[in-house]
OpenMM code with the backbone's topology and positions (N, CA, C; nanometers):
from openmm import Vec3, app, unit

residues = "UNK UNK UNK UNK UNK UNK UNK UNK UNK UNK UNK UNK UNK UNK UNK UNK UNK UNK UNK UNK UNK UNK UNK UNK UNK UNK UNK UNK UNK UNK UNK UNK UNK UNK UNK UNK UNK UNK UNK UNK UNK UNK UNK UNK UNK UNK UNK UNK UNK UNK UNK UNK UNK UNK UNK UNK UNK UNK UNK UNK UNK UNK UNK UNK UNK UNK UNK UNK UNK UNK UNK UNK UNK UNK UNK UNK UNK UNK UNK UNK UNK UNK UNK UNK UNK UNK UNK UNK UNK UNK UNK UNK UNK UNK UNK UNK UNK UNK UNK UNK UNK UNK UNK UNK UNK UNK UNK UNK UNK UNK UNK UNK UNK UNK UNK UNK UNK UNK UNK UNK UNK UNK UNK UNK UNK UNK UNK UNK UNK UNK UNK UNK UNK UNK UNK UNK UNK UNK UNK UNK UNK UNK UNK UNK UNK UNK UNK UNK UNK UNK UNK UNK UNK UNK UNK UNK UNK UNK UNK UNK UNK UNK UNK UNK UNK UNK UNK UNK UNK UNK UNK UNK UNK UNK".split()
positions = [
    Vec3(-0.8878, -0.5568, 1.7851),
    Vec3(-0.7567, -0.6033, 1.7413),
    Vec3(-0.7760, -0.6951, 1.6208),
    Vec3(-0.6832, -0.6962, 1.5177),
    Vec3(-0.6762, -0.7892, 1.3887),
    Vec3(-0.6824, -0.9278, 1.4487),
    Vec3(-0.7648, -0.9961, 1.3725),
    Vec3(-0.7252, -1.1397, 1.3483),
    Vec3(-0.5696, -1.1866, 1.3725),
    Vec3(-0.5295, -1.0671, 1.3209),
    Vec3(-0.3676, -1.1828, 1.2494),
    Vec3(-0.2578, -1.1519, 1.3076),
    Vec3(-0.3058, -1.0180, 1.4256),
    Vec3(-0.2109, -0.9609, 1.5149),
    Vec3(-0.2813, -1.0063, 1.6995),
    Vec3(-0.1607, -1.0011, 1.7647),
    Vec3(-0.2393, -1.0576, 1.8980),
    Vec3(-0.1441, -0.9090, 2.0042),
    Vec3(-0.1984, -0.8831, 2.1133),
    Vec3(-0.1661, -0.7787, 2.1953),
    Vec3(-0.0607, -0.7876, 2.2075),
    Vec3(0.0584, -0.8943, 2.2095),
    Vec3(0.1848, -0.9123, 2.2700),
    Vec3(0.2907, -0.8244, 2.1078),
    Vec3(0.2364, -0.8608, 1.9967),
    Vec3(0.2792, -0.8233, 1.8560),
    Vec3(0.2708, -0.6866, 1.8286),
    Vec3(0.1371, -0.6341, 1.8230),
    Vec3(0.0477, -0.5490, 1.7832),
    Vec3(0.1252, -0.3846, 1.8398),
    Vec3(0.1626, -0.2785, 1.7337),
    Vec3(0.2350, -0.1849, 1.7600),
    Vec3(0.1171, -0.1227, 1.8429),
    Vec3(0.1967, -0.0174, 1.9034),
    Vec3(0.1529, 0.0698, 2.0270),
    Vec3(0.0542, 0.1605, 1.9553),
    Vec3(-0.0390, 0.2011, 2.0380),
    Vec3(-0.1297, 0.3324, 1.9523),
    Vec3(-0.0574, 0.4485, 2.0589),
    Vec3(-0.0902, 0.5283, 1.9409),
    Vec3(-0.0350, 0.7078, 1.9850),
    Vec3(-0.1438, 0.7207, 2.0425),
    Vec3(-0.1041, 0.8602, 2.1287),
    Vec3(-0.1555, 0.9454, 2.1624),
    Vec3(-0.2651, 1.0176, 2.0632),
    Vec3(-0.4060, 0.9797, 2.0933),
    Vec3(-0.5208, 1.0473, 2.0182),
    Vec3(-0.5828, 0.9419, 1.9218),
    Vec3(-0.4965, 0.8384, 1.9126),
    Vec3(-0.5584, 0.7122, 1.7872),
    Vec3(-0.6536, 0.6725, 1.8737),
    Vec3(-0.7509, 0.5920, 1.8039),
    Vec3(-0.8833, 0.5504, 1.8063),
    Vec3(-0.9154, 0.3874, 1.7775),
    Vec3(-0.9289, 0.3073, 1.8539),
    Vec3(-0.9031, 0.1824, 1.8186),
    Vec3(-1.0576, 0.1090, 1.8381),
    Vec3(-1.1312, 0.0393, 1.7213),
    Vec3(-1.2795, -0.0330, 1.7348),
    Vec3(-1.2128, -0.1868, 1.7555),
    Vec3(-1.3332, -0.2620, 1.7918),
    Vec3(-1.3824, -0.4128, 1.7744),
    Vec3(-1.3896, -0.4350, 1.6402),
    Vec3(-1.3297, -0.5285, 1.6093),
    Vec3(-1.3450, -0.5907, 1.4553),
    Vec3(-1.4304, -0.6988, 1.4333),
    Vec3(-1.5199, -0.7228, 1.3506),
    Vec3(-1.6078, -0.7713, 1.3204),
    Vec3(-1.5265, -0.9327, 1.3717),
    Vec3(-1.6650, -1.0260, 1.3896),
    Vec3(-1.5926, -1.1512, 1.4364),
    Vec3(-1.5921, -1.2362, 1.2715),
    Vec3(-1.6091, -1.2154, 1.1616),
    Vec3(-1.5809, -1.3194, 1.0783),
    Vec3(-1.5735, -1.2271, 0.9480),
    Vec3(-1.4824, -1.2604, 0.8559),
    Vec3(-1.4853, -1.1879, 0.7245),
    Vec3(-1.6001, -1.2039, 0.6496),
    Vec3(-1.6295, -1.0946, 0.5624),
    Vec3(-1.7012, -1.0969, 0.4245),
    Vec3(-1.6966, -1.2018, 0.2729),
    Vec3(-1.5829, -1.1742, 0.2804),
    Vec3(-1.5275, -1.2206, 0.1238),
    Vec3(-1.3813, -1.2775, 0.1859),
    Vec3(-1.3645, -1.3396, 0.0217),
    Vec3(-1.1834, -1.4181, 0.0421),
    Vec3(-1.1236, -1.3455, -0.1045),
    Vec3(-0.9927, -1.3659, -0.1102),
    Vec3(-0.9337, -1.3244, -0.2374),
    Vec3(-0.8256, -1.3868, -0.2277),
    Vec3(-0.7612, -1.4236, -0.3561),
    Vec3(-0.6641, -1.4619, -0.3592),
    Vec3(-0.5097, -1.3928, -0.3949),
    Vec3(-0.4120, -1.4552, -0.2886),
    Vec3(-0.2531, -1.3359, -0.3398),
    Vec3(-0.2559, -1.4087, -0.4779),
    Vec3(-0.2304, -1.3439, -0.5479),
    Vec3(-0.1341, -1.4133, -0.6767),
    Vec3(0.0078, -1.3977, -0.7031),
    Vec3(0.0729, -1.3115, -0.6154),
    Vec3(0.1931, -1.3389, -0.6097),
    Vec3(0.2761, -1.2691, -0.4947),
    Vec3(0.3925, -1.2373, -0.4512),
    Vec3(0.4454, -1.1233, -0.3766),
    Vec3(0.5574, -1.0302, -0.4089),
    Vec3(0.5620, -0.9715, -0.3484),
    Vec3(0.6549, -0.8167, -0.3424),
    Vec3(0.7832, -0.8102, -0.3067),
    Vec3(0.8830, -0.8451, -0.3751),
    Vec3(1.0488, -0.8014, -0.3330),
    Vec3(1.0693, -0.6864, -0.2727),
    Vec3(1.1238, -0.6976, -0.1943),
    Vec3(1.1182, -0.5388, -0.1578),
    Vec3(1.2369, -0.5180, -0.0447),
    Vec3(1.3795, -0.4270, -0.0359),
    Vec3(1.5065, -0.4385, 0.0483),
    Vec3(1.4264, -0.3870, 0.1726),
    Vec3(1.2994, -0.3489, 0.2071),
    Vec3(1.2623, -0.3492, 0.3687),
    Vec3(1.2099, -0.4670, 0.4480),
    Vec3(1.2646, -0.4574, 0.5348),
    Vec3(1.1888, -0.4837, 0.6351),
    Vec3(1.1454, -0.5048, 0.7659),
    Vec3(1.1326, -0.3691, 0.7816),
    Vec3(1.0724, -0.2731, 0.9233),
    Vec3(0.9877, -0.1673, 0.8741),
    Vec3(0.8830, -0.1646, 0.9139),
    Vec3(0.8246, -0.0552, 0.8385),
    Vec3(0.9185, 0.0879, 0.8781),
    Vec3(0.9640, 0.1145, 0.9735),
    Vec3(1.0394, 0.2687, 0.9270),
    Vec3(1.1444, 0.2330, 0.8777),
    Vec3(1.1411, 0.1254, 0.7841),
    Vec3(1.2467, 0.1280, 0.7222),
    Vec3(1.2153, 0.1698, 0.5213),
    Vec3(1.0515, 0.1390, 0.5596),
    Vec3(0.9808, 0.1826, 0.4172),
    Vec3(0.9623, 0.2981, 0.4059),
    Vec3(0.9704, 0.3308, 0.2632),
    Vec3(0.9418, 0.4948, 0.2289),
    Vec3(0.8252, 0.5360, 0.2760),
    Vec3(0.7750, 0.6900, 0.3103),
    Vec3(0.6721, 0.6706, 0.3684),
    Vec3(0.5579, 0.6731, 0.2722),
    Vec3(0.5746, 0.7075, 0.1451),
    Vec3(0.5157, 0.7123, 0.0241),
    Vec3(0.5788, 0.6698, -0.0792),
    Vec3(0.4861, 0.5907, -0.1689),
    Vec3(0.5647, 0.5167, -0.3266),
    Vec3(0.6502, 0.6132, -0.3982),
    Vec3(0.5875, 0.7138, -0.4405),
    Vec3(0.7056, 0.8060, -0.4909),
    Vec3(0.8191, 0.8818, -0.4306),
    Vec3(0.8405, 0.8178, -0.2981),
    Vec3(0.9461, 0.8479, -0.2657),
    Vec3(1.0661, 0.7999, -0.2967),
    Vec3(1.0666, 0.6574, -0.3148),
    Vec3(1.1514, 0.5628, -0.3488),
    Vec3(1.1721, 0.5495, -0.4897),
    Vec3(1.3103, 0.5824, -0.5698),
    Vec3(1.3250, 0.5152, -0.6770),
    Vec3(1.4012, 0.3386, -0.6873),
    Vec3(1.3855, 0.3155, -0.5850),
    Vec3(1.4854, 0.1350, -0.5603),
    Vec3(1.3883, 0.0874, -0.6317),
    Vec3(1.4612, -0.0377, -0.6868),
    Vec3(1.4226, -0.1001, -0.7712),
    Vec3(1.3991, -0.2294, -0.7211),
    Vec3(1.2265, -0.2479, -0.7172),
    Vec3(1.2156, -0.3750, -0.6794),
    Vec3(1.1446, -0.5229, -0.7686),
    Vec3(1.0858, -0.6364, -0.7118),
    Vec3(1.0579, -0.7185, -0.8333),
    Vec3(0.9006, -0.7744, -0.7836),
    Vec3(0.8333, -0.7425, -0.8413),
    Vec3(0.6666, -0.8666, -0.8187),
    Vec3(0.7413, -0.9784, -0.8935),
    Vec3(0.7384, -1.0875, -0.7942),
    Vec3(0.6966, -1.2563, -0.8152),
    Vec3(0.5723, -1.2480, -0.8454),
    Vec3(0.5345, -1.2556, -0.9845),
    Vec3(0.3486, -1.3528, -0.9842),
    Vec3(0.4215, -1.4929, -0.9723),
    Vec3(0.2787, -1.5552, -0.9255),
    Vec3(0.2433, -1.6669, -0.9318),
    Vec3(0.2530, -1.7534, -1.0695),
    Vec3(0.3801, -1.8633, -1.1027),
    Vec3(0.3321, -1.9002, -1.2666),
    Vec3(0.2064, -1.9335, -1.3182),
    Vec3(0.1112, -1.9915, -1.2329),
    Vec3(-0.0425, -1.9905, -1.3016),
    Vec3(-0.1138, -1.8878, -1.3550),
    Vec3(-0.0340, -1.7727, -1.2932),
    Vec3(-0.1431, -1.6662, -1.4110),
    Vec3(-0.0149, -1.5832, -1.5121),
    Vec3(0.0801, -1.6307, -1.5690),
    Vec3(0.1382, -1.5817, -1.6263),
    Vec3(0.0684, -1.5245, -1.8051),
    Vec3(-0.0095, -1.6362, -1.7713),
    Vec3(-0.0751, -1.5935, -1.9679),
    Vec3(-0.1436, -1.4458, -1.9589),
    Vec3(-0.1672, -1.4054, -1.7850),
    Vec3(-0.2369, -1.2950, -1.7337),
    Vec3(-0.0971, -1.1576, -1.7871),
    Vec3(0.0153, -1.1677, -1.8008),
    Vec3(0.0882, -1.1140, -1.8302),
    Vec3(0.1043, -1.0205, -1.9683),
    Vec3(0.0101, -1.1337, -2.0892),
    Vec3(0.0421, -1.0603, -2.2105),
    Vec3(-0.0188, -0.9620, -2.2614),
    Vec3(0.1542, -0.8627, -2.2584),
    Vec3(0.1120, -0.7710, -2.3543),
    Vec3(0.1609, -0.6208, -2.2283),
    Vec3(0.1626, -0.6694, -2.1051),
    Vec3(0.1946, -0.6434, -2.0087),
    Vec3(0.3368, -0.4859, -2.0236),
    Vec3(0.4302, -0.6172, -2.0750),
    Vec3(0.5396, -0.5246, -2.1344),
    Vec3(0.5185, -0.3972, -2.1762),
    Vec3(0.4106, -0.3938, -2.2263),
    Vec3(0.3873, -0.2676, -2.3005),
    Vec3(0.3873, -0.1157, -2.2428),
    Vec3(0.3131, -0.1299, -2.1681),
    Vec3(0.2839, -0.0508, -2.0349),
    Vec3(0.4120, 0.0150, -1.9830),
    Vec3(0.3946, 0.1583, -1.9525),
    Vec3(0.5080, 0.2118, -1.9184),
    Vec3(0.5291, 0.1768, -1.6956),
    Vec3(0.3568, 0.2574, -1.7159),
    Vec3(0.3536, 0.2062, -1.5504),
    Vec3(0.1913, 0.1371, -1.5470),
    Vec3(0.2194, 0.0700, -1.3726),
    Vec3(0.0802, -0.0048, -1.3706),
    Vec3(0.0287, 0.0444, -1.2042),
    Vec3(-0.0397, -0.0131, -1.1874),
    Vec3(-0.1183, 0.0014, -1.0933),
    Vec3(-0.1496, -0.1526, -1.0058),
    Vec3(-0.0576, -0.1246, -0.9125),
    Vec3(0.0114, -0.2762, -0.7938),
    Vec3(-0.1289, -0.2436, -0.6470),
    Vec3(-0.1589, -0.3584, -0.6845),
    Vec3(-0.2737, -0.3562, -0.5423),
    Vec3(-0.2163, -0.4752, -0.4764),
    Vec3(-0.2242, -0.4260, -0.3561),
    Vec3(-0.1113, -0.5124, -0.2472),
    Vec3(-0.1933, -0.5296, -0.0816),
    Vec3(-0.1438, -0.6238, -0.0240),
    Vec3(-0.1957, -0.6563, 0.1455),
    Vec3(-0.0782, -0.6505, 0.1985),
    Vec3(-0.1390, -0.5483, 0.2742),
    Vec3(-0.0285, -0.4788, 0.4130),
    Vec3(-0.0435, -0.5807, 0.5047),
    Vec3(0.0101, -0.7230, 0.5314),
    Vec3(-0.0454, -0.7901, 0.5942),
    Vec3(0.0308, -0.7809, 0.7407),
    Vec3(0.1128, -0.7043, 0.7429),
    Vec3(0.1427, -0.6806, 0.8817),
    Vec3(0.0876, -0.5341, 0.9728),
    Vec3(-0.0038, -0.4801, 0.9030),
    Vec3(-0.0257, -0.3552, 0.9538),
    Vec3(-0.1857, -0.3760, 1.0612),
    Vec3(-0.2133, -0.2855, 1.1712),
    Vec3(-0.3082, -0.3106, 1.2466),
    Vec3(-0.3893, -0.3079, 1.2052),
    Vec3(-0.5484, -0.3571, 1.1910),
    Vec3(-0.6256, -0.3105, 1.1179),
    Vec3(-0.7754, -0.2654, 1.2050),
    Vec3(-0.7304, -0.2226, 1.3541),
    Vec3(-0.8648, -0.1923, 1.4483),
    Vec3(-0.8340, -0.0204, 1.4098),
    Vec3(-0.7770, 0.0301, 1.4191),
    Vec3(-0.7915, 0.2557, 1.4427),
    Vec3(-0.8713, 0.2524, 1.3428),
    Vec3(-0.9474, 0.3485, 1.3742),
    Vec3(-1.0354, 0.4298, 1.2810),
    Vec3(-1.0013, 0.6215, 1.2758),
    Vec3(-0.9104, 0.6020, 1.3831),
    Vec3(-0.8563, 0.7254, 1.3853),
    Vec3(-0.6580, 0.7174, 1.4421),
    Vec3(-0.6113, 0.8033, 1.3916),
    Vec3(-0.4230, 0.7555, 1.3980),
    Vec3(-0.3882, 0.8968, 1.4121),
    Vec3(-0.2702, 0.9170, 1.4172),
    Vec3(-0.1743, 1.0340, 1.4980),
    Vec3(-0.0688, 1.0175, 1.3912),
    Vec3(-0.0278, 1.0409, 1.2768),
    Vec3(0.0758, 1.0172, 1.2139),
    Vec3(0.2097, 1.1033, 1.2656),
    Vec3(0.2798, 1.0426, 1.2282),
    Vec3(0.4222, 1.0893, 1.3290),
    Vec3(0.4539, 1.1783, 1.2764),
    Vec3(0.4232, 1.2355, 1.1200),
    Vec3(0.4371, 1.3732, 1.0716),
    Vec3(0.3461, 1.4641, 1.1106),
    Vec3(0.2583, 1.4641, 1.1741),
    Vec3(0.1392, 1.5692, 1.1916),
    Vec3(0.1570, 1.5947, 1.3183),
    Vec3(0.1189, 1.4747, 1.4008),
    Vec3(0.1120, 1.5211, 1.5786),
    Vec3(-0.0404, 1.5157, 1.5796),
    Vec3(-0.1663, 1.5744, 1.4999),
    Vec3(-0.2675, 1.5155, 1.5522),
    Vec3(-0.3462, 1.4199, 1.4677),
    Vec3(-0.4864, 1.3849, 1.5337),
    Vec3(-0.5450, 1.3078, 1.5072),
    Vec3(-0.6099, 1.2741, 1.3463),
    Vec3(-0.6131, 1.1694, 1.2625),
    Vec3(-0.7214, 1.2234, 1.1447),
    Vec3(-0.7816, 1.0944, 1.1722),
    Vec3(-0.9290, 1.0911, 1.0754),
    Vec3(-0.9471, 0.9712, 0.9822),
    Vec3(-0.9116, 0.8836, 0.9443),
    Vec3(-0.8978, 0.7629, 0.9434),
    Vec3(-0.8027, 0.6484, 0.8837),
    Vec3(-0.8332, 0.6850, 0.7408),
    Vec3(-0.9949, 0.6658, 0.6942),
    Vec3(-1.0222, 0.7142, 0.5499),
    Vec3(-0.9573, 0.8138, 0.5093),
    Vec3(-0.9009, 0.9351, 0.5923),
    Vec3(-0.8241, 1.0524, 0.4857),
    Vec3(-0.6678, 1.0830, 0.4901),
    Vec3(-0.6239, 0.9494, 0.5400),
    Vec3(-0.4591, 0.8625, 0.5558),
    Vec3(-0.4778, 0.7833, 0.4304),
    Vec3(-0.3332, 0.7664, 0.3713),
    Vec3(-0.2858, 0.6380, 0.3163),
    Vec3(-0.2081, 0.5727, 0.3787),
    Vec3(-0.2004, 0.5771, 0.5313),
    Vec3(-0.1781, 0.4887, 0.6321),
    Vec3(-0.1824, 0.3289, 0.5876),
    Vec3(-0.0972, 0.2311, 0.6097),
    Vec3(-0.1333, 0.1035, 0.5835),
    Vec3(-0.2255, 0.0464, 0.6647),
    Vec3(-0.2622, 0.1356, 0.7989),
    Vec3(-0.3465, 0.0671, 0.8938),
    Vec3(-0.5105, 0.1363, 0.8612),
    Vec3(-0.5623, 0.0331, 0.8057),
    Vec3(-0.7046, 0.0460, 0.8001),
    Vec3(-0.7424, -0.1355, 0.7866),
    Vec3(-0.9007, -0.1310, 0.8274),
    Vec3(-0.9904, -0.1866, 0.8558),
    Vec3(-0.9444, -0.3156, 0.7605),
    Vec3(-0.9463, -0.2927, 0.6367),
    Vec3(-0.8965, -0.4279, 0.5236),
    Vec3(-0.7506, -0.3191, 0.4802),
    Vec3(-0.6181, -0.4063, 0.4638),
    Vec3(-0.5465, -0.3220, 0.4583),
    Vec3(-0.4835, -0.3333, 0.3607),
    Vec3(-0.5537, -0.2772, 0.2163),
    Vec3(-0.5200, -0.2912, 0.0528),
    Vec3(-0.4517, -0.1842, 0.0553),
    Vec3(-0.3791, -0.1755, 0.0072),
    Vec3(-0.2318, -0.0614, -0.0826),
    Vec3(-0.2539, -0.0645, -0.2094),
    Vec3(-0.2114, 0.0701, -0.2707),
    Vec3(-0.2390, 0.0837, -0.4325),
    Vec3(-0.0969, 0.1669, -0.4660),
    Vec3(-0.0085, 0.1379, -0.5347),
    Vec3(0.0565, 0.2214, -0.6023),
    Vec3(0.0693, 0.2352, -0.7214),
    Vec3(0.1297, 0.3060, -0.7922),
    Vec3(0.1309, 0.3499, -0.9443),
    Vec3(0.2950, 0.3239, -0.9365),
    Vec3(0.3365, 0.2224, -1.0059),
    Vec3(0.4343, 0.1783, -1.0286),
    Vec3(0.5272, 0.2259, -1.2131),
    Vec3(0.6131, 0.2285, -1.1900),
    Vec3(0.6783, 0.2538, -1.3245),
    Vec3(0.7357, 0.0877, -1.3448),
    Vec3(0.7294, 0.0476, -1.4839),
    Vec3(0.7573, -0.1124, -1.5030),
    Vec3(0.9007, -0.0765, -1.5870),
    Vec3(1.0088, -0.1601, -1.5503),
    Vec3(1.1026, -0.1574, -1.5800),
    Vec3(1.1503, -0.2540, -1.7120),
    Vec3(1.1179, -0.3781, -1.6438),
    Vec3(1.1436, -0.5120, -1.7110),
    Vec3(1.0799, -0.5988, -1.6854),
    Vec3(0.9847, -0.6700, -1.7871),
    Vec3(0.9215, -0.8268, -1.8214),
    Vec3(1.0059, -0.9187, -1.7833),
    Vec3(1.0657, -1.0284, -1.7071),
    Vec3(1.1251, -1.1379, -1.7414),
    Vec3(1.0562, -1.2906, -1.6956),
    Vec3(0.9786, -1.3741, -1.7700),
    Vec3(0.9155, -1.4271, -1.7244),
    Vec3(0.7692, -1.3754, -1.6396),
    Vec3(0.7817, -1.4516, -1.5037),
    Vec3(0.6542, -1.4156, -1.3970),
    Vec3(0.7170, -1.2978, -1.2990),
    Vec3(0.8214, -1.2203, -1.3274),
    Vec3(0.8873, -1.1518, -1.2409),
    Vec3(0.8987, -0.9905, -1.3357),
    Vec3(0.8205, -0.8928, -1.2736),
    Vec3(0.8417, -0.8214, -1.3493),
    Vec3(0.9288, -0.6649, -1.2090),
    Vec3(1.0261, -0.5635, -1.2716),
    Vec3(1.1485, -0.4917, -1.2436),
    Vec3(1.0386, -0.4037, -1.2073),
    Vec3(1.0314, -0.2848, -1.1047),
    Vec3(0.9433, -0.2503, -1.1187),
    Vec3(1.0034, -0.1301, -1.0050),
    Vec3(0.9689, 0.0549, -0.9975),
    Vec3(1.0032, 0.1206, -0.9400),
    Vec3(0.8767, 0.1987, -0.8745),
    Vec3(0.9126, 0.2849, -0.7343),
    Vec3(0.7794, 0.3428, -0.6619),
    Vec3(0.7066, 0.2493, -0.6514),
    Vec3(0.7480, 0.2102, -0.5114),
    Vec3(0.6433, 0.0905, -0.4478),
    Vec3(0.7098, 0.1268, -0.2773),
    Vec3(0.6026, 0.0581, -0.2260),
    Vec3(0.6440, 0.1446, -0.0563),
    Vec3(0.5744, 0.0537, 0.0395),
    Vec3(0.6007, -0.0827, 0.0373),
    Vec3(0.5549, -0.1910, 0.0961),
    Vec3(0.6934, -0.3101, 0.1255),
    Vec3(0.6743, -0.3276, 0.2414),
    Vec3(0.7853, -0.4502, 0.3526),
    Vec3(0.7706, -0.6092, 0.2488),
    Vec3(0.9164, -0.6261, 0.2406),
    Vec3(0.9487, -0.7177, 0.1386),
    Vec3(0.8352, -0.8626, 0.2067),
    Vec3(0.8497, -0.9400, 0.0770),
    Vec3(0.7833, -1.0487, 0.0759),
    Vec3(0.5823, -0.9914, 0.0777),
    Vec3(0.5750, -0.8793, 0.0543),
    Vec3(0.3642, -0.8468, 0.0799),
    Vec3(0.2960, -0.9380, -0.0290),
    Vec3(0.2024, -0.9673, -0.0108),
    Vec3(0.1352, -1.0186, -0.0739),
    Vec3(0.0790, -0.9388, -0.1648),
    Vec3(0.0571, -0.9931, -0.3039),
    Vec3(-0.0013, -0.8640, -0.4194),
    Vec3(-0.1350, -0.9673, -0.4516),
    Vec3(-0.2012, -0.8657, -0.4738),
    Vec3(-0.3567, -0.8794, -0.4848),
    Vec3(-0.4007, -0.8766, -0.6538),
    Vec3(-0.3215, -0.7582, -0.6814),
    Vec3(-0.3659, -0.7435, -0.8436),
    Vec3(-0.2877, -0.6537, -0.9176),
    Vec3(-0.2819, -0.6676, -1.0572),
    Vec3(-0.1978, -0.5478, -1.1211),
    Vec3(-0.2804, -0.5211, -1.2325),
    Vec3(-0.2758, -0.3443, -1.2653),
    Vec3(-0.3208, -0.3254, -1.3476),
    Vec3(-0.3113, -0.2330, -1.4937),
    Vec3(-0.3282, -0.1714, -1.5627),
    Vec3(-0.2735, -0.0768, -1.6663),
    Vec3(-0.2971, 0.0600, -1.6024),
    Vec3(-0.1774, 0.1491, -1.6050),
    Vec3(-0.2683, 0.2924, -1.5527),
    Vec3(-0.2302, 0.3426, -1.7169),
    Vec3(-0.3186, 0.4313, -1.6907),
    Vec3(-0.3554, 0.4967, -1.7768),
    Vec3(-0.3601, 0.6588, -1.7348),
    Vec3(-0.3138, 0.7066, -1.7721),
    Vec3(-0.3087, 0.8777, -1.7508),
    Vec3(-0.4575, 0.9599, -1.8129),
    Vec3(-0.4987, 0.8870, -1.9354),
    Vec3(-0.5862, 0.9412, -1.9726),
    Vec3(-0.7099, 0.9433, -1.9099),
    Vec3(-0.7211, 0.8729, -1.7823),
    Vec3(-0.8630, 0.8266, -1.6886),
    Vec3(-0.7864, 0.8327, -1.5884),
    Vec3(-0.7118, 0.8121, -1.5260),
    Vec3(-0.6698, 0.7360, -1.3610),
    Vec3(-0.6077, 0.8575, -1.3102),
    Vec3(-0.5608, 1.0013, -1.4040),
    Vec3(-0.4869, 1.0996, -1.3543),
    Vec3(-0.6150, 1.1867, -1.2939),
    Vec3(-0.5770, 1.2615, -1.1926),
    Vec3(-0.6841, 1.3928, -1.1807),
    Vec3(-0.6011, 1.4820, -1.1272),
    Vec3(-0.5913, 1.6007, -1.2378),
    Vec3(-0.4724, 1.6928, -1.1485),
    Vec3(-0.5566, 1.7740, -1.0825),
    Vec3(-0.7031, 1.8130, -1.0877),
    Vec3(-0.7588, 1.9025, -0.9632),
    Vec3(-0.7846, 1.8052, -0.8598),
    Vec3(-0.7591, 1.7124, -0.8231),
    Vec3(-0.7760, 1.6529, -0.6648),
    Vec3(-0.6709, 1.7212, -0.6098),
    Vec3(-0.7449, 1.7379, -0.4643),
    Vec3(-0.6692, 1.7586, -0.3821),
    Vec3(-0.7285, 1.7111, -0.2343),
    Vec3(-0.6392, 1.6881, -0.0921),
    Vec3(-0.6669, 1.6802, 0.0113),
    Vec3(-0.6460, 1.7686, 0.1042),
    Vec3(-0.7678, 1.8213, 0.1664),
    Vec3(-0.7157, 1.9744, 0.1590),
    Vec3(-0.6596, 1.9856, 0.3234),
    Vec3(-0.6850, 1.8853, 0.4164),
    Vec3(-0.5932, 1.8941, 0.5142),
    Vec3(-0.4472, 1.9154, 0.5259),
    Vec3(-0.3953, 1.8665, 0.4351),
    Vec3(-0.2521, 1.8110, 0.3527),
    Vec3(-0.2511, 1.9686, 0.2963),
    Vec3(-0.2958, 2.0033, 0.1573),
    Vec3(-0.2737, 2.1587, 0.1505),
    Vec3(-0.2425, 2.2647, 0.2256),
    Vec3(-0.3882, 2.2511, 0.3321),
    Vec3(-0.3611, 2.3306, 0.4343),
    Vec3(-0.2785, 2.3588, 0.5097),
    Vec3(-0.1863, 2.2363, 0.5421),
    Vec3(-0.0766, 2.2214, 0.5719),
    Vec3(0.0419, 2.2625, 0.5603),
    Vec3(0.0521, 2.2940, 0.3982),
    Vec3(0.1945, 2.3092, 0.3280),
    Vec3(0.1544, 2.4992, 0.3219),
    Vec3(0.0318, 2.5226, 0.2825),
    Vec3(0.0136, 2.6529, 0.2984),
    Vec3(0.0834, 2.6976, 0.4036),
    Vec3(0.0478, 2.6574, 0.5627),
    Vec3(0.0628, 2.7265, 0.6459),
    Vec3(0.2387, 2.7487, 0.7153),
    Vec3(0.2308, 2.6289, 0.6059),
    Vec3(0.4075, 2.6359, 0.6276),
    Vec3(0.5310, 2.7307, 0.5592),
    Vec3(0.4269, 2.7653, 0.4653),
    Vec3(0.4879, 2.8935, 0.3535),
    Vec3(0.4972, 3.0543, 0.4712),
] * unit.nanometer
topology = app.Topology()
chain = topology.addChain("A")
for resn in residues:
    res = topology.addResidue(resn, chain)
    for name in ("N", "CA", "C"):
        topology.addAtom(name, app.Element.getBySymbol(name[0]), res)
């Protein structure tokens, strides 16, 4: 069980999830630098993926790193690294409510894994100050953000990835 969740809190595991012992003391520390506006909050109340959502929400940075901002504007979209800080972080294996069976936590973008960092590719709307407008994001208002960054299409895109469980999937549904 998480540190930061206790049995009485801690959502139910499905049928087929897989739950370890978590190490007794962290590795490393990091710091939020700011958090996540966001009109949820229940997770089924979040999209279940960033590009599902076009709502428009706002990152609060922190004013100490605002000089971290310039030039920022420029950027059409970025790349929002975020802490799921309410999500479980013992399964190593989950039952997603779209599938019915078991996978990998590693081959989920499940919020529940082991350290529970989120990445989306955000479209940037509007600069104003330490608050920047920001669309496709799929995280429970107030999260803590970890980092932001430039995406870039010319490196960060790969149109031959694929996951081929997920393929397999949509194939068999044709």
């Amino acid at each position: 069980m998480s540190p930061d969740l206790n049995a009485e809190t801690a959502p139910s595991i499905r049928p087929g999830e897989v739950a370890v012992d978590l190490p007794a003391t962290f590795d490393a520390g990091l710091y939020f630098i700011g958090r996540i506006r966001t009109p949820w909050t229940k997770r089924e109340d979040c999209p279940k993926n960033a590009g599902e959502s076009d709502t428009v929400c706002t990152i609060e940075l922190d004013e100490r790193y605002a000089a971290a901002l310039d030039k920022v504007e420029t950027c059409t979209h970025l790349i929002v690294l975020y802490w799921m800080d309410r999500a479980r972080r013992d399964l190593v294996v989950q039952t997603p409510r779209h599938y019915g069976d078991g996978r990998g936590t590693f081959a989920l973008r499940s919020p529940v894994r082991p350290n529970p960092i989120a990445l989306s590719v955000v479209k940037l709307l509007k600069v104003e100050g330490t608050r920047l407008s920001i669309q496709n994001i799929d995280c429970l208002d107030n999260t803590p953000l970890l980092d932001i960054k430039p995406y870039f299409a010319s490196v960060d895109s790969r149109p031959d990835a694929a996951v081929g469980w997920h393929r397999d999937r949509a194939n068999e549904a044709k």
